[in-house]
C-alpha positions as CSV (number, residue, x, y, z in Angstrom):
1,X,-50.5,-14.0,-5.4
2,X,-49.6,-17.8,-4.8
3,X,-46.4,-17.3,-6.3
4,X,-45.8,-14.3,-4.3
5,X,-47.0,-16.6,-1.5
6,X,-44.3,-19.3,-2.5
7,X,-41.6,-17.5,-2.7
8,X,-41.8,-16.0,0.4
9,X,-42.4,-19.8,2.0
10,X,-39.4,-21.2,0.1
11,X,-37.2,-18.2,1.5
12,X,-36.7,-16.8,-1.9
13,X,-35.5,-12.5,-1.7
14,X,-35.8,-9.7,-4.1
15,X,-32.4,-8.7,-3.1
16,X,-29.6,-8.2,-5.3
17,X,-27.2,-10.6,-5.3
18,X,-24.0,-9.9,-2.6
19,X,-21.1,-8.0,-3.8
20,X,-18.0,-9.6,-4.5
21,X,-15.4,-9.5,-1.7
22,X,-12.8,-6.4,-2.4
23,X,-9.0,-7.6,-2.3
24,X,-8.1,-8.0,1.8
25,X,-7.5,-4.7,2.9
26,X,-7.0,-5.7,6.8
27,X,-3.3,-6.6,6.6
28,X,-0.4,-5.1,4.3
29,X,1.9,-7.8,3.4
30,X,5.7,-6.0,3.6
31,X,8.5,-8.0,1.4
32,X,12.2,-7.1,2.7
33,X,15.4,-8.1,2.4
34,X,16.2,-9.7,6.3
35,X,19.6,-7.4,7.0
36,X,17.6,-4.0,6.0
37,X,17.2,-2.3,9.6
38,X,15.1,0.7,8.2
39,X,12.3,-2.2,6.8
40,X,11.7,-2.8,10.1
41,X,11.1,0.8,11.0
42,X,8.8,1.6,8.5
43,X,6.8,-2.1,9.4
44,X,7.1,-0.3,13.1
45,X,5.8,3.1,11.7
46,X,2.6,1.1,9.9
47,X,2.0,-0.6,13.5
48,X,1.9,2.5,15.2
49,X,-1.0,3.4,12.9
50,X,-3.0,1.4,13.2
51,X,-2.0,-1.7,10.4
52,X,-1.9,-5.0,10.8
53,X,1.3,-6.0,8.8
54,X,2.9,-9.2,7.6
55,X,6.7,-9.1,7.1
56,X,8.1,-11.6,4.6
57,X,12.0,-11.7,4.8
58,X,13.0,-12.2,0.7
59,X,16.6,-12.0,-0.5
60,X,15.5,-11.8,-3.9
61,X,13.7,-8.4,-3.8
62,X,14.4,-7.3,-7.9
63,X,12.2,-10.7,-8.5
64,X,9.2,-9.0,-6.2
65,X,9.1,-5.6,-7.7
66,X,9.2,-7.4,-10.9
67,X,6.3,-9.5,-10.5
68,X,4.0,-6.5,-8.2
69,X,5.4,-4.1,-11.3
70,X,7.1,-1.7,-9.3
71,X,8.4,0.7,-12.6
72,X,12.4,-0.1,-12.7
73,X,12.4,3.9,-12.0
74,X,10.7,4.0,-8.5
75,X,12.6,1.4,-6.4
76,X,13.3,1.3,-2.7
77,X,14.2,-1.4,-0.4
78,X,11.2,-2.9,0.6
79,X,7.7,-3.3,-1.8
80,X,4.6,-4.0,0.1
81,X,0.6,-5.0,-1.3
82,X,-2.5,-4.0,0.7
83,X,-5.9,-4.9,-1.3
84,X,-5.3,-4.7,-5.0
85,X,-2.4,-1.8,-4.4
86,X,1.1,-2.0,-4.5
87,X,3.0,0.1,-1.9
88,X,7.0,0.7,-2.7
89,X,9.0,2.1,-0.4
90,X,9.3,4.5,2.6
91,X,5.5,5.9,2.0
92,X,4.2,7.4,5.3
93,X,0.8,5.5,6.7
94,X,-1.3,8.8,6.3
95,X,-0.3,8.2,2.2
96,X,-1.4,4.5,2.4
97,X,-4.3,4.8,4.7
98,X,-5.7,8.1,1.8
99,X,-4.8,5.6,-0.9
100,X,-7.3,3.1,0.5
101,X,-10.0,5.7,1.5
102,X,-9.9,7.6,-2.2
103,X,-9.5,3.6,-3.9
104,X,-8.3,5.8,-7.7
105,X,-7.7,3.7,-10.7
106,X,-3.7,3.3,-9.9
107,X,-1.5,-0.3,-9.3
108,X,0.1,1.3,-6.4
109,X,2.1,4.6,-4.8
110,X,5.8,4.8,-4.3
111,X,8.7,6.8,-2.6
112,X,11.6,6.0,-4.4
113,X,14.9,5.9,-2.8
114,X,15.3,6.5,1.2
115,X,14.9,9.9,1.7
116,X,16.0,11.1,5.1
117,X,13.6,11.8,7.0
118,X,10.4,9.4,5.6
119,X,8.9,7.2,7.6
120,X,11.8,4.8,9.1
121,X,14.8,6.7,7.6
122,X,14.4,9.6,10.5
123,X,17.5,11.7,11.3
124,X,16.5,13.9,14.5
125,X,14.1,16.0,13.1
126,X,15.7,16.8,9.2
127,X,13.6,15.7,6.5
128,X,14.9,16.0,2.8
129,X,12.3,17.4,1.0
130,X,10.2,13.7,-0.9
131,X,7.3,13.2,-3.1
132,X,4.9,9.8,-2.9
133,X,4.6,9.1,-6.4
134,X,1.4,6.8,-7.5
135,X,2.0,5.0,-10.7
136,X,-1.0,2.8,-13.2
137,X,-0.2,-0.4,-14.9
138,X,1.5,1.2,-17.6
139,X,4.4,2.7,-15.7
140,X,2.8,6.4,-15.6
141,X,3.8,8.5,-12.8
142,X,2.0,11.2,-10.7
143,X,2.7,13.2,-8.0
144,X,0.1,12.0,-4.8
145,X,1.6,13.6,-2.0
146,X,4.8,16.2,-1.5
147,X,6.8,16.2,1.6
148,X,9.2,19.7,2.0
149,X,12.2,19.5,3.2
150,X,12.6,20.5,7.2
151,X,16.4,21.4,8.0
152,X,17.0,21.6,11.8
């Protein structure tokens, strides 16, 4: 009992110990080449819901998606990281935003290419039909979301 006593005196808890911090998942940092306009839209297009984004102008963008590990088969113009995920491409914010709720055992999701009608490659209202691709360490490759085309 005077133990008991102690360690409640000395401030001592029975609590477990406090997790370690997650990766930052407040701010996506967005790494584009300065003279691409449609980076910018899709930076826009992660503002408008709701992210908090930092946009790094890099001219050297096959030295990014080398280091992140973006597969050579799933490029786009711009490669983004948000927590311990890697985010390639023209990925619509409702993608991202499921990707961080559902946290799966992947390095990242991609759209490769600019498809017409993704998030900062809009065309009035045609969309080319898209897939968000996630992809693990290894360079395996899944289908996480599908987009159909819309032809107006």
């Amino acid at each position: 009992m005077a133990v008991l006593a102690l360690l409640i005196a000395a401030g001592c808890s029975a609590e477990a110990p406090p997790e370690t911090p997650a990766a930052d998942t407040s701010t996506m940092v967005v790494y584009h080449d300065p003279n691409c306009g449609c980076c910018s839209k899709w930076i826009e297009h992660l503002e408008q819901h709701g992210f908090a984004v930092e946009a790094v102008q890099e001219t050297d963008m096959n030295a990014i998606k080398r280091r992140l590990g973006v597969p050579e088969n799933l490029p786009s113009c711009h490669t983004a990281t948000i927590g311990d995920y890697v985010i390639e491409g023209h990925v619509p914010a409702e993608d991202v935003q499921r990707l961080l709720a559902e946290k799966p055992d992947i390095a990242g999701i991609a759209v490769p290419g600019m498809p017409i009608g993704s998030p900062g490659m809009e065309h009035g209202d045609t969309r080319h039909a898209f897939d968000v691709v996630s992809f693990d360490e290894a360079g395996r490759t899944t289908v996480f979301n599908h987009y159909p085309a819309i032809m107006e």
